[in-house]
DOSE-493519 format. One record per atom (N, C-alpha, C): x negated, y negated, z. Coordinates in steps of 0.001 Angstrom, whole numbers. Atoms other than C-alpha are relative to their C-alpha. Layout:
+---------+---------+---------+
!       u !       v !       w !
+---------+---------+---------+
!       X !       Y !       Z !
...
+---------+---------+---------+
end
This chain:
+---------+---------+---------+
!       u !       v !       w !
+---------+---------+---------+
!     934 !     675 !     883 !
!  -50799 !   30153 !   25382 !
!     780 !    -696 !   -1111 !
!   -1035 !     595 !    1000 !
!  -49690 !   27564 !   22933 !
!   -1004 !     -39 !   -1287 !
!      66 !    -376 !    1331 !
!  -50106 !   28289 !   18934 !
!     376 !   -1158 !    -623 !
!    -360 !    1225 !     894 !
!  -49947 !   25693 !   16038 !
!    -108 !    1102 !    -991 !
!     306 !    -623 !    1122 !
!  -49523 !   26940 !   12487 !
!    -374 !    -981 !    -980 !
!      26 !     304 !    1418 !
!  -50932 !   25340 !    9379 !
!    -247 !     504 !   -1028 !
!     201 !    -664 !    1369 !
!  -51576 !   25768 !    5761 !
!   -1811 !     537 !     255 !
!     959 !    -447 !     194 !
!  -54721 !   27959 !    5348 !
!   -1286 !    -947 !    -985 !
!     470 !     449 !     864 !
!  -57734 !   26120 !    2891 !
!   -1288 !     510 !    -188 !
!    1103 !    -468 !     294 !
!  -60940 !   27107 !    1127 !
!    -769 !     555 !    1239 !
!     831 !    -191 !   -1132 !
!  -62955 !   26975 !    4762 !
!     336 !    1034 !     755 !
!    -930 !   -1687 !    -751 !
!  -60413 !   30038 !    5975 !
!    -351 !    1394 !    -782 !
!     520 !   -1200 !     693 !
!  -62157 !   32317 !    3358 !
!    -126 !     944 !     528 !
!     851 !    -372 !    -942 !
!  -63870 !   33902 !    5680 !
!    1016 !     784 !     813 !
!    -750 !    -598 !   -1387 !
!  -61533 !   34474 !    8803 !
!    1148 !     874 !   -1131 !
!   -1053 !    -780 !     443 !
!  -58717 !   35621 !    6276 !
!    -507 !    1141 !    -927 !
!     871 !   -1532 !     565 !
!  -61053 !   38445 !    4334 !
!     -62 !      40 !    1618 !
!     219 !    -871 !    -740 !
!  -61787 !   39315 !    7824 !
!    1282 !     849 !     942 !
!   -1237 !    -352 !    -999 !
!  -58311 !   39652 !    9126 !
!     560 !    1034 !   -1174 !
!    -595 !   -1217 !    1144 !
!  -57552 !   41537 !    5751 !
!    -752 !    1564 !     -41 !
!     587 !   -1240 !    -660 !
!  -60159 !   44000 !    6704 !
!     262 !     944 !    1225 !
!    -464 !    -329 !   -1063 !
!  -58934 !   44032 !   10079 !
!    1374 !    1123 !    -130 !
!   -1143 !    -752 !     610 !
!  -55504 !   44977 !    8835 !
!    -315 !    1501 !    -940 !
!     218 !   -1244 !    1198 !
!  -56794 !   47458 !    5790 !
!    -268 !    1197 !    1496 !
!     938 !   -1249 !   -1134 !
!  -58676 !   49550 !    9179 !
!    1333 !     149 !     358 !
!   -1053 !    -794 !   -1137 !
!  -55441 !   49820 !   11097 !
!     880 !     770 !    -779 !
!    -527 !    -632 !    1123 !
!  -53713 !   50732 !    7931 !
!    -737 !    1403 !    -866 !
!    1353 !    -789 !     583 !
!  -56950 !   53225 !    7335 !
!     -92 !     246 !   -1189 !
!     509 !     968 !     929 !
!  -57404 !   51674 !    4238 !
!   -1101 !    -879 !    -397 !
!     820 !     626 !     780 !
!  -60125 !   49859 !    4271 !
!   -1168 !     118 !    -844 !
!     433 !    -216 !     931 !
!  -62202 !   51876 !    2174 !
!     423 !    -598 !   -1787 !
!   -1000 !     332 !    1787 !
!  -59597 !   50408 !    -662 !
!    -121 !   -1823 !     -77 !
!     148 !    1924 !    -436 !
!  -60536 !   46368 !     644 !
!   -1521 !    -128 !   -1201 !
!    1400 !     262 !     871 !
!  -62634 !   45196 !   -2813 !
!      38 !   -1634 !     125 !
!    -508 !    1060 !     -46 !
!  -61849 !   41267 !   -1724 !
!   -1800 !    -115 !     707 !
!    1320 !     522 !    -430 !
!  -65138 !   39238 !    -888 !
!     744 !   -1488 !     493 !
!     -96 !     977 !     -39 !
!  -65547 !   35860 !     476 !
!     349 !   -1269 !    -851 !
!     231 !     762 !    1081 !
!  -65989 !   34173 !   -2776 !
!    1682 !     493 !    -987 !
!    -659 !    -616 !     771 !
!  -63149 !   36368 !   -4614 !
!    1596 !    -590 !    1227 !
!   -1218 !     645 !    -942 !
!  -60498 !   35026 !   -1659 !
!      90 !   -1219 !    -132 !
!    -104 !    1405 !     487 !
!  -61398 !   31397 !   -1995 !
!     164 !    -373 !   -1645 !
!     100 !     -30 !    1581 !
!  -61531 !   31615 !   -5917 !
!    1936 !     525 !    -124 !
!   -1708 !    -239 !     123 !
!  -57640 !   33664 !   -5727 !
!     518 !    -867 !    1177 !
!   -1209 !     721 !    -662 !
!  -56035 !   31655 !   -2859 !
!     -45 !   -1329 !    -446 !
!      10 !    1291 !     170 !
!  -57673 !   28223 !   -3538 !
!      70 !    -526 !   -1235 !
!     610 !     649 !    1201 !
!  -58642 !   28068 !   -6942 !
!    1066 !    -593 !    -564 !
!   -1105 !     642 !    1253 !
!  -56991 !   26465 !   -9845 !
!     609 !     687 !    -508 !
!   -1102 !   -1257 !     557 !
!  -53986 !   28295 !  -11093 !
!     412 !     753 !    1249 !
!    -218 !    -695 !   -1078 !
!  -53685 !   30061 !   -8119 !
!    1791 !      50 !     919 !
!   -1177 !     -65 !    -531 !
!  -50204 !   31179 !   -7236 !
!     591 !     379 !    1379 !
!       2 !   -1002 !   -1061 !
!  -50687 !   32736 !   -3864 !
!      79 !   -1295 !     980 !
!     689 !    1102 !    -767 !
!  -50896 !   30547 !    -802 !
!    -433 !     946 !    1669 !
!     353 !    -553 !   -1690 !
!  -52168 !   31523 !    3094 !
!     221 !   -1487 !     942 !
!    -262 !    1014 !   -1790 !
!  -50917 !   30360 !    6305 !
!    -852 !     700 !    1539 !
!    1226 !    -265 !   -1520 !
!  -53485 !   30205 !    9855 !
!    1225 !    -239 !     735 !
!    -539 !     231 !   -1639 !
!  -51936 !   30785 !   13240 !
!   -1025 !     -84 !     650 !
!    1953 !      67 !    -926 !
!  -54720 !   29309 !   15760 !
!     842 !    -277 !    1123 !
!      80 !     443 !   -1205 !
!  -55140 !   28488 !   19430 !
!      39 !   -1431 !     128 !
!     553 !    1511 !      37 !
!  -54850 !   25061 !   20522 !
!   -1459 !    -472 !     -15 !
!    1394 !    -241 !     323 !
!  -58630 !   25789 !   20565 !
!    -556 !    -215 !   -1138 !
!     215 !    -300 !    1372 !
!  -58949 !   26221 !   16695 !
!     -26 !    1523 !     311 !
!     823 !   -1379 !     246 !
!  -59589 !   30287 !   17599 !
!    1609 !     389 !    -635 !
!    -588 !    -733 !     916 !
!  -57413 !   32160 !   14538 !
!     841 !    1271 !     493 !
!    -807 !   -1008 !    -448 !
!  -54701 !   34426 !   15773 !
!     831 !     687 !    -570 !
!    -972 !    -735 !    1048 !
!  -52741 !   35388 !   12960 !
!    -322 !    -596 !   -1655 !
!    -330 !     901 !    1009 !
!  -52104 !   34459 !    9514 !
!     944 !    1069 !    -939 !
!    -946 !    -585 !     923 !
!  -49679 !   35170 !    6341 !
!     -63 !     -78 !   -1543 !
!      52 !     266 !    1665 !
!  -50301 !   35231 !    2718 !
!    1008 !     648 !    -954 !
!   -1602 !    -826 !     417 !
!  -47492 !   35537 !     449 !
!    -273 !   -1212 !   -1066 !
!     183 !     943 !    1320 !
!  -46483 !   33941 !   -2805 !
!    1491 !      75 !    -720 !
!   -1322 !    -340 !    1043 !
!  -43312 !   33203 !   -5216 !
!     388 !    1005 !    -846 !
!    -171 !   -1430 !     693 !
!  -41367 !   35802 !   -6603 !
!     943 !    -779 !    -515 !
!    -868 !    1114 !     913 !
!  -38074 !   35007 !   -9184 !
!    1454 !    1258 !     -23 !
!   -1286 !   -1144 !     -62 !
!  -34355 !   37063 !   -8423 !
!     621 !    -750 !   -1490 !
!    -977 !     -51 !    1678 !
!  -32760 !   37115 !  -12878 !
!    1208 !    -749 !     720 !
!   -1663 !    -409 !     250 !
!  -29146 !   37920 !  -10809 !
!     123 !   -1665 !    1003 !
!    -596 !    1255 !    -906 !
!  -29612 !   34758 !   -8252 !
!    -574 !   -1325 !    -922 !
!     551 !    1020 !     647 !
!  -31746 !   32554 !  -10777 !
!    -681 !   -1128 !     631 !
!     875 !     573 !   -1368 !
!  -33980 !   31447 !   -7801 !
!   -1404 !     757 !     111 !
!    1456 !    -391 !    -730 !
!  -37396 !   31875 !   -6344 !
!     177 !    1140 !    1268 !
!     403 !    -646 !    -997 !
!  -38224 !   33943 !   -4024 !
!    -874 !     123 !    1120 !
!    1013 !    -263 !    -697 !
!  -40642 !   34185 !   -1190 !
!    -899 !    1196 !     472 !
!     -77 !   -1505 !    -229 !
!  -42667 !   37338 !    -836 !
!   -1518 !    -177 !    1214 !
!    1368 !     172 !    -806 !
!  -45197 !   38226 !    2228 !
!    -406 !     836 !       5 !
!     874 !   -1150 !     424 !
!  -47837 !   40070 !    1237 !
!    -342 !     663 !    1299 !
!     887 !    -296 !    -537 !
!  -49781 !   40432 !    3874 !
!     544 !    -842 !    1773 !
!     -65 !     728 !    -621 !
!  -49010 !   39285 !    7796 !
!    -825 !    1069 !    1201 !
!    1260 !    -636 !    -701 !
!  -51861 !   39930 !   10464 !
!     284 !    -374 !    1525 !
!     531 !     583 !    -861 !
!  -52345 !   39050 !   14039 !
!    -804 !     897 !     687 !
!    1053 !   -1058 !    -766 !
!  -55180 !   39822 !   15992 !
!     279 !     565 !    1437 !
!    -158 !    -724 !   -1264 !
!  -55321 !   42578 !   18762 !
!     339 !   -1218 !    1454 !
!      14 !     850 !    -859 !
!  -55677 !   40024 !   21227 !
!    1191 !   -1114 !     151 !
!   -1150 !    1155 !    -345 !
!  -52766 !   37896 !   20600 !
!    1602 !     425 !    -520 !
!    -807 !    -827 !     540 !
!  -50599 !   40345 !   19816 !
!    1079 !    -147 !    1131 !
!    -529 !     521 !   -1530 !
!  -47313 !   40280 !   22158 !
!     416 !    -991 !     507 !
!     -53 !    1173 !     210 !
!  -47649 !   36728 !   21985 !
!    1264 !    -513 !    -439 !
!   -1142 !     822 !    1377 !
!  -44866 !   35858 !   19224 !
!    -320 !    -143 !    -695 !
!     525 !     455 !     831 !
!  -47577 !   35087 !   17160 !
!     992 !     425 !   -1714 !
!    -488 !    -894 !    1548 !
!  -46250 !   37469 !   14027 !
!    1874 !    -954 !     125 !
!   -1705 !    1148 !     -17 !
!  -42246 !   35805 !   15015 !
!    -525 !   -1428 !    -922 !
!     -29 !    1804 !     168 !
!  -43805 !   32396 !   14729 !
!    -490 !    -222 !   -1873 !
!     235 !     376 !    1122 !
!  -45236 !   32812 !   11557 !
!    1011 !     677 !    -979 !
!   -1210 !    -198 !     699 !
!  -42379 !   34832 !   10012 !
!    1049 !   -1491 !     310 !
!    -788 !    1116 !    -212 !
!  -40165 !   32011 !   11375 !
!    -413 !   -1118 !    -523 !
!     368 !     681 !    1080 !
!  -42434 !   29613 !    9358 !
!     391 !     116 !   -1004 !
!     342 !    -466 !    1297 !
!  -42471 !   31456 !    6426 !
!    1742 !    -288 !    -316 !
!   -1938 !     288 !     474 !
!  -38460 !   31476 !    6297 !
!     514 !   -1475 !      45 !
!      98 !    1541 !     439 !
!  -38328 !   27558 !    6642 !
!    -735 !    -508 !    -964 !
!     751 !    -251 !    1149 !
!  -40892 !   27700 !    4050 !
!     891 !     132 !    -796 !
!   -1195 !    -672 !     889 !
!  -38427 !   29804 !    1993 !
!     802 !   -1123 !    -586 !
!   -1047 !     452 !     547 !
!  -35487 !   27316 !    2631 !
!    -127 !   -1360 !     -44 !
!     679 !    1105 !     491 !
!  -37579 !   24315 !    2280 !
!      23 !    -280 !   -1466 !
!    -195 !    -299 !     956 !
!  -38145 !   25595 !   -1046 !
!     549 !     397 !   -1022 !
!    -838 !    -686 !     318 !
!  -35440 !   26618 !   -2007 !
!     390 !    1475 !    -876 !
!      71 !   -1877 !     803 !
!  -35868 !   30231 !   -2169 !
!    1209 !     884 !     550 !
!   -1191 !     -58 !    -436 !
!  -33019 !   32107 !   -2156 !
!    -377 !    1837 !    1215 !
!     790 !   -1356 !   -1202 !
!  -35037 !   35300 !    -346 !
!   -1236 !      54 !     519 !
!    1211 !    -152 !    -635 !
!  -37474 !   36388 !    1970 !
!    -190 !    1012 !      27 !
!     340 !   -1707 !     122 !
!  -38996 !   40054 !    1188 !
!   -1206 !     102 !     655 !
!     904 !    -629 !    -113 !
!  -41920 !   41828 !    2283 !
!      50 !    1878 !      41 !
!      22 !   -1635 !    -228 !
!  -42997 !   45882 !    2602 !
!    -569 !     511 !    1651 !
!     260 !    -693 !   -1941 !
!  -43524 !   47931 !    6088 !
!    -937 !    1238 !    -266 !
!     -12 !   -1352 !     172 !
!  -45534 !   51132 !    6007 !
!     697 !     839 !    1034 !
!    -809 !    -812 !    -567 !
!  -42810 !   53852 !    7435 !
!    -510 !     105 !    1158 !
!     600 !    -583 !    -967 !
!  -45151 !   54633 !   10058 !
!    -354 !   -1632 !    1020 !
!     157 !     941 !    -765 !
!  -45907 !   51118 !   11354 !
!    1199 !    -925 !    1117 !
!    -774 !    1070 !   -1076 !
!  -43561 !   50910 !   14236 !
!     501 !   -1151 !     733 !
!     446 !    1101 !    -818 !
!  -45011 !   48082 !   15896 !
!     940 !   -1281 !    -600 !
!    -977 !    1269 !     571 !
!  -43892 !   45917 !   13359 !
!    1024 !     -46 !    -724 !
!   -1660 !      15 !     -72 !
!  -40366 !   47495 !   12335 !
!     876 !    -595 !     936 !
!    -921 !     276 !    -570 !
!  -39372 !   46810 !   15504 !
!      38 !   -1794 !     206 !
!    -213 !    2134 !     272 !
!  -40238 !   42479 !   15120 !
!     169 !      63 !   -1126 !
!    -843 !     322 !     700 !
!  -38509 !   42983 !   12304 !
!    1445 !     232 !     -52 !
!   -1197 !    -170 !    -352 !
!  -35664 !   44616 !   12945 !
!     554 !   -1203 !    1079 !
!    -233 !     279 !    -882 !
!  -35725 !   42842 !   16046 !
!     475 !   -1810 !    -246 !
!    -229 !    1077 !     821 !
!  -35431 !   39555 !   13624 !
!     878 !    -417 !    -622 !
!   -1075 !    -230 !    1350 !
!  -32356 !   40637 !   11415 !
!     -35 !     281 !    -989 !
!     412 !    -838 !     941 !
!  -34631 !   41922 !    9025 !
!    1146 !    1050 !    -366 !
!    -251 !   -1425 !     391 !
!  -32986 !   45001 !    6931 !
!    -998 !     188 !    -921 !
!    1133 !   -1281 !    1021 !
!  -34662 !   47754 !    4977 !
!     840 !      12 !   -1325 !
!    -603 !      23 !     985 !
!  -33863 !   47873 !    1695 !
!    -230 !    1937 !    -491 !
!    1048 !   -1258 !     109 !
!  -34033 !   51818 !    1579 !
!     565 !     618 !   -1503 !
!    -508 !    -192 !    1773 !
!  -31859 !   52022 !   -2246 !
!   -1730 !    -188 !    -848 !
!    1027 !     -19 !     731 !
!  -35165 !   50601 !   -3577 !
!   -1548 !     525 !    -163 !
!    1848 !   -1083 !    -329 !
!  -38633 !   52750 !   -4182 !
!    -415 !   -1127 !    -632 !
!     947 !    1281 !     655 !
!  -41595 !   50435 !   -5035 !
!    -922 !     938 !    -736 !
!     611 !    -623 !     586 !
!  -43273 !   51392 !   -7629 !
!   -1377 !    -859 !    -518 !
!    1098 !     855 !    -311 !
!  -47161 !   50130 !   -8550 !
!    -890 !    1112 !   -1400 !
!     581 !     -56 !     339 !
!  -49183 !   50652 !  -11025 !
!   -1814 !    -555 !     189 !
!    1520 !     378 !     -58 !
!  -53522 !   50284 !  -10741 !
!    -694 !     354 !    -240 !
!     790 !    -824 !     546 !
!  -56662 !   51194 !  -11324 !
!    -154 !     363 !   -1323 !
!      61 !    -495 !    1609 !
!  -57474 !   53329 !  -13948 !
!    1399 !     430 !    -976 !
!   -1411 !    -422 !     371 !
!  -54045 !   54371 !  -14245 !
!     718 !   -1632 !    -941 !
!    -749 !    1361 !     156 !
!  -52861 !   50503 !  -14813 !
!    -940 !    -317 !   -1852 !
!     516 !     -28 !    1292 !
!  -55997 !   50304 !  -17543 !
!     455 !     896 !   -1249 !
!    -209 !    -595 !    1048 !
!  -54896 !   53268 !  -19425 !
!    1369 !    -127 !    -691 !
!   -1351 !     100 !     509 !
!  -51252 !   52579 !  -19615 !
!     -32 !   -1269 !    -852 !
!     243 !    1022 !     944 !
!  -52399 !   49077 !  -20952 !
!    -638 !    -223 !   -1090 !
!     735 !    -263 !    1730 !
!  -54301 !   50290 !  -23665 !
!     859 !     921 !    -786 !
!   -1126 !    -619 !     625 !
!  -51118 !   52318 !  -24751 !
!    -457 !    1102 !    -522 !
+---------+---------+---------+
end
């Protein structure tokens, strides 16, 4: 089957909350998915909006993947960064390359832009897609813990 990728836009609201749901379930997470239709087009599209999303479709138009990710900034390299939040494909086209093709975007992306990295996170347990990363030249960065503040926790520390 042959795949096109483009840039995601307002009218992808929709399919990309549903692929973020999709994802949150396999991640059994999605009790923690507070993203709406309106609240995805408002953060990816709106004005100010630092984030961007990329569609993987069928030569059909039918939606097979996508990637949302956004600039990050390395002090020690004094460069941008590229970071991917989020990369999905659906059950069905899984196997494919789909997830390659759009990492392999996303890194011409990168050096389009001249970003001097390409990061994202794995959960330990998600095999599937250690091994298309590894299988990429990916490494693990395992020196660094990620640390996260939210919630109520994020409110109270900000009220000092």
């Amino acid at each position: 089957m042959a795949y096109r990728i483009r840039p995601a836009s307002v009218d992808d609201a929709a399919v990309i909350l549903r692929f973020i749901r999709e994802l949150a379930d396999y991640e059994k997470a999605l009790h923690e998915v507070a993203a709406t239709e309106e609240s995805i087009a408002a953060s990816l599209f709106g004005e100010g909006s630092v984030s961007r999303a990329t569609i993987c479709e069928t030569e059909d138009g039918e939606p097979a993947g996508s990637a949302v990710w956004f600039k990050t900034y390395s002090t020690w390299q004094a460069r941008n960064g590229l970071y991917l939040e989020d990369l999905y494909v659906t059950p069905d086209h899984r196997g494919a390359g789909v997830g390659k093709m759009l990492l392999r975007h996303l890194a011409r992306t990168a050096l389009d832009e001249g970003c001097a990295r390409f990061e994202w996170s794995v959960l330990d347990w998600n095999t599937p897609a250690i091994r298309v990363y590894d299988a990429i030249g990916a490494e693990p960065k395992p020196e660094w813990v990620r640390y996260r503040l939210d919630g109520e926790k994020l409110r109270q520390f900000a009220a000092g």
